[in-house]
C-alpha positions as CSV (number, residue, x, y, z in Angstrom):
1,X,-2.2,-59.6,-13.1
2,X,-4.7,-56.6,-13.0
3,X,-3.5,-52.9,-12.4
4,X,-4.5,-51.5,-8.9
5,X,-5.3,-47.9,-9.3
6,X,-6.0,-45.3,-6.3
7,X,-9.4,-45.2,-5.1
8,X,-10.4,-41.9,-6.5
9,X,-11.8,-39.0,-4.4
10,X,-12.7,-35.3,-4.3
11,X,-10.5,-32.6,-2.9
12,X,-12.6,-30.2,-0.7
13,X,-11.2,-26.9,-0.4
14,X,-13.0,-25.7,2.0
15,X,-12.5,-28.5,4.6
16,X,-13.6,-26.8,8.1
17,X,-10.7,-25.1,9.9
18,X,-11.1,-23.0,13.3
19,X,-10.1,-23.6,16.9
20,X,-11.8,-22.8,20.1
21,X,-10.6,-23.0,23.3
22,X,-12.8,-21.3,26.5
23,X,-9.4,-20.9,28.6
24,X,-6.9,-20.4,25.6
25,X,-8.8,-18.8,22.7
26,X,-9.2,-18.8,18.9
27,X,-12.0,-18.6,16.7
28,X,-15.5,-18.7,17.9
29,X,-17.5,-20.0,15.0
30,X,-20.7,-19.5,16.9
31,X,-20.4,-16.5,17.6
32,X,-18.4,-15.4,14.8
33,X,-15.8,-13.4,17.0
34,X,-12.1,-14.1,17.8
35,X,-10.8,-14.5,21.7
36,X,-7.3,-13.2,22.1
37,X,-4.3,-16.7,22.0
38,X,-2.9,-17.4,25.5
39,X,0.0,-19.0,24.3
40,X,2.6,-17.5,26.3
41,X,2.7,-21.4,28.3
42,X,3.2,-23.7,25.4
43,X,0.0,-24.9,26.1
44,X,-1.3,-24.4,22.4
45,X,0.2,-26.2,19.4
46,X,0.9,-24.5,16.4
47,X,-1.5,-26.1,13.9
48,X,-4.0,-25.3,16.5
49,X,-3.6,-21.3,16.2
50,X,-3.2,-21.8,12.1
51,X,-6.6,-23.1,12.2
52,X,-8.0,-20.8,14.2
53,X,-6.1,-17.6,12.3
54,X,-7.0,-18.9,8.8
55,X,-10.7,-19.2,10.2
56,X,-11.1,-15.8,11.2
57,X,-9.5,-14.6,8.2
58,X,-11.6,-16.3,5.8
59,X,-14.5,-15.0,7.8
60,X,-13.6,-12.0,7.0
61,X,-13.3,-10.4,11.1
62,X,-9.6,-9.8,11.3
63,X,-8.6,-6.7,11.4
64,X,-6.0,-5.1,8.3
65,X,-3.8,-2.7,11.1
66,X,-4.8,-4.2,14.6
67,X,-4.5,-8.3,14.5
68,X,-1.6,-8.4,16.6
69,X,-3.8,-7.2,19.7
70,X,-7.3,-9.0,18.2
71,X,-5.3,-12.6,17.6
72,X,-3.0,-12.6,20.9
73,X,-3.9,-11.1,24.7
74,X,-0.2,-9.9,24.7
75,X,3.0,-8.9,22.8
76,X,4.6,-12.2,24.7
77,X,1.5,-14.5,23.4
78,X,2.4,-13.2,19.7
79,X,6.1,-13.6,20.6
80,X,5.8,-17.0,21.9
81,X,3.9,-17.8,18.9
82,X,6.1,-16.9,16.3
83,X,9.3,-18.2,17.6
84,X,7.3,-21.8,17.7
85,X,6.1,-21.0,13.8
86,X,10.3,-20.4,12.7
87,X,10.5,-23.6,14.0
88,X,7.6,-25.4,12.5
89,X,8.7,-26.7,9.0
90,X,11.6,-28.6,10.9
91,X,9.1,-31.2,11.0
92,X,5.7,-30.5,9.6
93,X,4.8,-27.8,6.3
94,X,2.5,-24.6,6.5
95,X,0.2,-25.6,3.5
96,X,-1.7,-23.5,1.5
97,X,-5.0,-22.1,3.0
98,X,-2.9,-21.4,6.4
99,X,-0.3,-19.6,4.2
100,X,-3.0,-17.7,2.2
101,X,-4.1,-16.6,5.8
102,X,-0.4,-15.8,7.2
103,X,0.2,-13.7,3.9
104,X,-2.6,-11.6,5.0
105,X,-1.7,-10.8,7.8
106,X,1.6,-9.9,6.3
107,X,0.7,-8.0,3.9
108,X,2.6,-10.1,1.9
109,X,-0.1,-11.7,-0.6
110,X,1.6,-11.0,-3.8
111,X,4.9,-11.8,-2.7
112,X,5.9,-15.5,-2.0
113,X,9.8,-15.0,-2.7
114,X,10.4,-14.1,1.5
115,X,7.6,-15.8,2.4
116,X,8.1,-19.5,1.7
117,X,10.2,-21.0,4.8
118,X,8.8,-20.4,8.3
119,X,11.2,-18.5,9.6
120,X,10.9,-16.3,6.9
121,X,7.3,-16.0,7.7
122,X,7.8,-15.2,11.0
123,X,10.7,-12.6,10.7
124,X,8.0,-11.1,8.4
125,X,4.8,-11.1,11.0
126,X,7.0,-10.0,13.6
127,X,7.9,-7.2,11.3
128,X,4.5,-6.2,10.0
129,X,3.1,-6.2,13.7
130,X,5.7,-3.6,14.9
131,X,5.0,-1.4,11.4
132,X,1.4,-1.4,12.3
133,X,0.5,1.2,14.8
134,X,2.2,3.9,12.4
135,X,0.2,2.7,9.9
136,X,-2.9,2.8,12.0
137,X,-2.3,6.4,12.5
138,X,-1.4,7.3,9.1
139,X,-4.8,5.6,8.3
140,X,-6.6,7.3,10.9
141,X,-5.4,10.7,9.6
142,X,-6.3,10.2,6.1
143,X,-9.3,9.2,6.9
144,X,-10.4,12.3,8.4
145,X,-8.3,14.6,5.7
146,X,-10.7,13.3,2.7
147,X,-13.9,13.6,4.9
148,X,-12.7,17.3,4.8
149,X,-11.1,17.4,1.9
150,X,-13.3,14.8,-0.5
151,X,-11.0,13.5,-3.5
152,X,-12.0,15.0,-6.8
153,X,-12.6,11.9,-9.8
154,X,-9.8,10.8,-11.5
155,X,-9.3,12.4,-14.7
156,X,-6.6,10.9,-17.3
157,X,-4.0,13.5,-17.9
158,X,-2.0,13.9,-21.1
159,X,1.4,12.9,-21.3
160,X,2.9,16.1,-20.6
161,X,0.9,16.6,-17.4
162,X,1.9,13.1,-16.0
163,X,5.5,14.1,-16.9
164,X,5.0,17.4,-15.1
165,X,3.4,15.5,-11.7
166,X,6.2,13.4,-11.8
167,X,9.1,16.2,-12.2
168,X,7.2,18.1,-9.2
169,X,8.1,14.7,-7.1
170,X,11.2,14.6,-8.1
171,X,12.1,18.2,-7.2
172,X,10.7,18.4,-4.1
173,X,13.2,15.3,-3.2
174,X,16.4,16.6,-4.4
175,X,15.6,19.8,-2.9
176,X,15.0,17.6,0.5
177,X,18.0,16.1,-0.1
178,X,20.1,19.2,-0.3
179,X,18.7,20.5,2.8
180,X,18.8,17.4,4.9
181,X,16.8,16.3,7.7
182,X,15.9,20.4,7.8
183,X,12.7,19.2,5.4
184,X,10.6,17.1,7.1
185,X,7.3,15.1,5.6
186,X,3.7,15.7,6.5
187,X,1.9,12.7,7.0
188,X,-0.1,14.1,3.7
189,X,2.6,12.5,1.8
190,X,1.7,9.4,2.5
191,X,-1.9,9.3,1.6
192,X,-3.7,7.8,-1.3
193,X,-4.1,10.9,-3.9
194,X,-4.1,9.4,-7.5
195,X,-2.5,13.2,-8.8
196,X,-0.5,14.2,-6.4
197,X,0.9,17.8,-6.1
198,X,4.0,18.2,-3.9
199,X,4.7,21.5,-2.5
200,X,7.4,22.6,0.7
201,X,6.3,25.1,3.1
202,X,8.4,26.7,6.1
203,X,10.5,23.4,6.0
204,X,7.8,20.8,5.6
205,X,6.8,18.8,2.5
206,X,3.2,18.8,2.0
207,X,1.1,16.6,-0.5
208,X,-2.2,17.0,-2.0
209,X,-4.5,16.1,-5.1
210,X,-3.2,18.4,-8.1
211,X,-5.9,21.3,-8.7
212,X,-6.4,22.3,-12.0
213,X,-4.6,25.6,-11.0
214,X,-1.6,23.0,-9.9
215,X,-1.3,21.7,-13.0
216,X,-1.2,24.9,-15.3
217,X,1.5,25.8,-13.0
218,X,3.7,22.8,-13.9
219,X,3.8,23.3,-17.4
220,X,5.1,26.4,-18.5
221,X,2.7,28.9,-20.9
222,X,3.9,28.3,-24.1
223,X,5.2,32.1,-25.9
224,X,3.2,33.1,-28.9
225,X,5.1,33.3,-32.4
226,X,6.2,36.7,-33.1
227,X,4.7,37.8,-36.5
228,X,7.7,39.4,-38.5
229,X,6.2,42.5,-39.5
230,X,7.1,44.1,-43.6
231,X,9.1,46.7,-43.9
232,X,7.4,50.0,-44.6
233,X,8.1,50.8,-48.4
234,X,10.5,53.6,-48.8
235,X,9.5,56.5,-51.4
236,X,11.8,55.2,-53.8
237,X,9.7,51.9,-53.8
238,X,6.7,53.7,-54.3
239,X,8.0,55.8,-56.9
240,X,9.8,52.4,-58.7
241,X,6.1,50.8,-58.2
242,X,4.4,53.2,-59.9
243,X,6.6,53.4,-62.4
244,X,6.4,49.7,-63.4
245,X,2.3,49.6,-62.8
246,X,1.8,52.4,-65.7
């Protein structure tokens, strides 16, 4: 009796993936641009937004703070969609190029422990989307604070210095949280400086990128060693030193 093996066959990763629909949406290949989901009516399956989504992302067009608005025409289209996605794995699987595509979007890329099961996912898009017009600003506002401000290179600090950085962080915190919600945070402290200095002004914690001036005035100057000075010798020495040179 012979052995029957499985016919063998290649496993293309990039199978094609996208959906287009002229009435509903998705992912205009053509075109290369993305028409808003009109899911709101159930008309759309799930797998048929996945494709789309994963498409666009791959392509590289969706946008990091504003694909809630660029993937659905309304907050109910997103809604509608993501209560069907909880649901999904009751019967099917999210695989893993649509999951590579959903972690994008939830910022989530590096983390797969609360992003396995589809209602996890969800709970975590619903999330991200309601985070993302605070980010937007923040974005926005760094953005124009470094064309006015340009970041200075990165310069690896000694030790003591990256102690010091670290220390001025730490103050400024406790001394927030002794003062309360008097201290509030400019949106400076949350923007991308690689040394960041950390000072409080008339009740408002500001953050920039640590001057060279900043850093001398972390580290205290250190006090030169007093030189003990010799006594003066008396006349009695002198008289004792002559003495013992004749």
């Amino acid at each position: 009796m012979s052995t029957e093996f499985f016919a063998g066959y290649e496993f293309n990763r990039r199978d094609r993936v996208g959906y287009f629909h002229a009435e509903h949406g998705g992912y205009n290949d053509a075109k290369k641009k993305f028409q808003p989901f009109k899911c709101a009516d159930d008309q759309l399956l799930v797998h048929e937004i996945l494709d789309a989504i994963t498409a666009a992302v791959e392509a590289g067009i969706v946008k990091e703070y504003e694909w809630p608005k660029q993937l659905f025409a309304s907050k109910s289209d997103l809604v509608s969609f993501l209560d069907n996605l909880a649901e999904y794995d009751n019967e099917f699987r999210i695989h893993d190029r649509w999951w590579r595509a959903l972690a994008h979007l939830g910022d989530t890329v590096d983390c797969e422990e609360s992003f396995s099961r589809c209602d996890d996912i969800a709970q975590s898009l619903a999330k991200r989307a309601s985070e993302l017009p605070e980010e937007l600003r923040i974005h926005k506002a760094e953005i124009k604070y470094f064309k006015a401000h340009p970041p200075t290179p990165f310069v690896p600090l000694p030790a003591e210095l990256d102690d010091a950085l670290y220390e001025n962080r730490k103050a400024t915190l406790r001394q927030q949280q002794r003062e309360g919600s008097s201290i509030k945070d400019d949106d400076t402290c949350l923007f991308s400086f690689t040394q960041p200095f950390y000072e409080i002004r008339d009740g408002v914690r500001y953050c920039r990128q640590a001057t060279p001036a900043d850093l001398v005035s972390l580290v205290p100057a250190k006090k030169a060693k007093a030189v003990a000075k010799k006594p003066a010798a008396t006349k009695k020495a002198k008289a004792k030193a002559k003495v013992l040179s004749t």
